[in-house]
N, C-alpha and C positions, 0 to 999 in steps of 0.2 A: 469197393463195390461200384461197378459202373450203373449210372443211371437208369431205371426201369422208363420203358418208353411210352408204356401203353397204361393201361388203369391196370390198378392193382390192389389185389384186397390183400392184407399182413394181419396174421394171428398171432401174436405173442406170447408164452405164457409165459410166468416170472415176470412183467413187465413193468414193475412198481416200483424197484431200487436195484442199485449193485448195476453188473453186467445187462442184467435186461434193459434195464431203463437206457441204458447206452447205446443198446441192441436199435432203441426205438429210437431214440433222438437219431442214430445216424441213418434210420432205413426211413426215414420223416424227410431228409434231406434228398434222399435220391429217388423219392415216385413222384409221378404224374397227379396235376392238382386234382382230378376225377378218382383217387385211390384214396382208401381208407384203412383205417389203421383201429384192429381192436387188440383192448388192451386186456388179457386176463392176470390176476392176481389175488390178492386175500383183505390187500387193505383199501380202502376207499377212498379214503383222503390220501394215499399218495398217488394212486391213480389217476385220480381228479389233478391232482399236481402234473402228472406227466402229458395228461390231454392238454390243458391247458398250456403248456409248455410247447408242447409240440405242435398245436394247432395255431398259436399266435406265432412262433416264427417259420412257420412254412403252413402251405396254401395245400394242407390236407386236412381232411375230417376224420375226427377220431370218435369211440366209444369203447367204454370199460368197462367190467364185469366183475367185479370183486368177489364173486360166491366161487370162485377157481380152487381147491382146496384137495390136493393130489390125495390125500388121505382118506378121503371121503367125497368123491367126485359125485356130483350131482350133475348128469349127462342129460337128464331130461330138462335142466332151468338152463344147462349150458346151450342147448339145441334152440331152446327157445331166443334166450339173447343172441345166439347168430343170427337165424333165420330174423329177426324183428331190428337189428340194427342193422342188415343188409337188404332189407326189403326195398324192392322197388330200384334196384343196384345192377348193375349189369359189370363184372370185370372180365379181365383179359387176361392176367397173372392171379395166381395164388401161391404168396410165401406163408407156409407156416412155420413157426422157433419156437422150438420146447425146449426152454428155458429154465421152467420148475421142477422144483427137487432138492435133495439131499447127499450130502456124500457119507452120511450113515455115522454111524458110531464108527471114529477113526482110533479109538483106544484099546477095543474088548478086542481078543485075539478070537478066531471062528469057534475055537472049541469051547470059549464062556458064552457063547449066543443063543437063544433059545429059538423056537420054532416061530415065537412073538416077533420077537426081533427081524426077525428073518420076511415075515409075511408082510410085517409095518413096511420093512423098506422097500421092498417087490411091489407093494400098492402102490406106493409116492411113486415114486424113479420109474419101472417100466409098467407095471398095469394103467396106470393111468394115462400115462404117456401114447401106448398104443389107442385103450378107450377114447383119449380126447381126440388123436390125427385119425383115427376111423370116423368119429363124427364130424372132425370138420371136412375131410373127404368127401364123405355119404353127402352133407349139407350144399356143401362147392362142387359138386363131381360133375357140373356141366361147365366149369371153368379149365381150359383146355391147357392151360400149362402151370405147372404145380410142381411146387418146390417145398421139400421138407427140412429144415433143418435143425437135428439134432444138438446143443451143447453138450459140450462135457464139463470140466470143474477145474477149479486150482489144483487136483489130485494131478494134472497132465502139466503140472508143472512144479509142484513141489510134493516131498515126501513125506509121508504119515505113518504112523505103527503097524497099524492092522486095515487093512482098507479089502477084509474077504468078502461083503455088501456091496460095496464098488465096484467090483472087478468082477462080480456074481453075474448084480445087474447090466454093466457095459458089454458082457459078453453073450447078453443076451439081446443086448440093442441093437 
């Protein structure tokens, strides 16, 4: 990833461990020391790990959110910590990384799944996914250049039994 030039606001979600956190350590290294970096995830103490982290070795300002929680997404406390840890903010770029999720129940074949099953993983992976990039849209939509970017999972690169939840959801990404 070549250097962003100008300020930039970075949404992450998943940003607490694994790939995310990695997501964050290397997009920390390549903005502008006026860009900020918020961190969405579930836990708080390793978020607080990852700001601290990334704001002592490189010359951006970070803030975290730990009520991030795909299953049960609370859009109205999300909206609120955008807007109030971007206040008084002015950027140029907007990356967002949707990062949280599930690769589902990789064992039950589709025909053992119930209609539970089915709605649980539809919530995590893409309701929620669309509800949070609509809001941080709607929130940033006077930031002129905006970058979405979707992950996918270890499933795109190694093999699993049953992955009919997977492949439901990605085709509907």
């Amino acid at each position: 990833m070549a250097p962003l030039v100008s300020s930039t606001l970075v949404v992450v979600t998943g940003a607490n461990r694994g790939f995310g956190r990695h997501i964050v350590e290397q997009i920390a290294k390549k903005v502008q020391p006026a860009s900020k970096i918020l961190l969405l995830g579930r836990d708080s103490s390793t978020l607080n790990e990852v700001k601290s982290y990334i704001t002592a070795k490189n010359s951006v300002d970070a803030e975290y959110y730990s009520g991030y929680e795909c299953a049960n997404l609370d859009t109205v406390a999300l909206e609120k910590f955008l807007t109030s840890a971007t206040e008084g903010s002015a950027f140029e770029n907007l990356v967002v990384v949707h990062n949280a999720g599930t690769v589902g129940d990789v064992s039950t074949p589709a025909s053992e799944l119930s209609l539970e099953d089915a709605q649980t993983y539809m919530s995590i992976n893409f309701s929620s996914m669309i509800a949070s990039n609509n809001l941080v849209l709607s929130v940033f939509g006077n930031i002129s250049h905006r970058f979405v970017v979707h992950i996918s999972s270890l499933c795109a690169l190694a093999p699993f039994k049953a992955l009919s939840l997977y492949c439901s959801g990605k085709s509907h990404s």
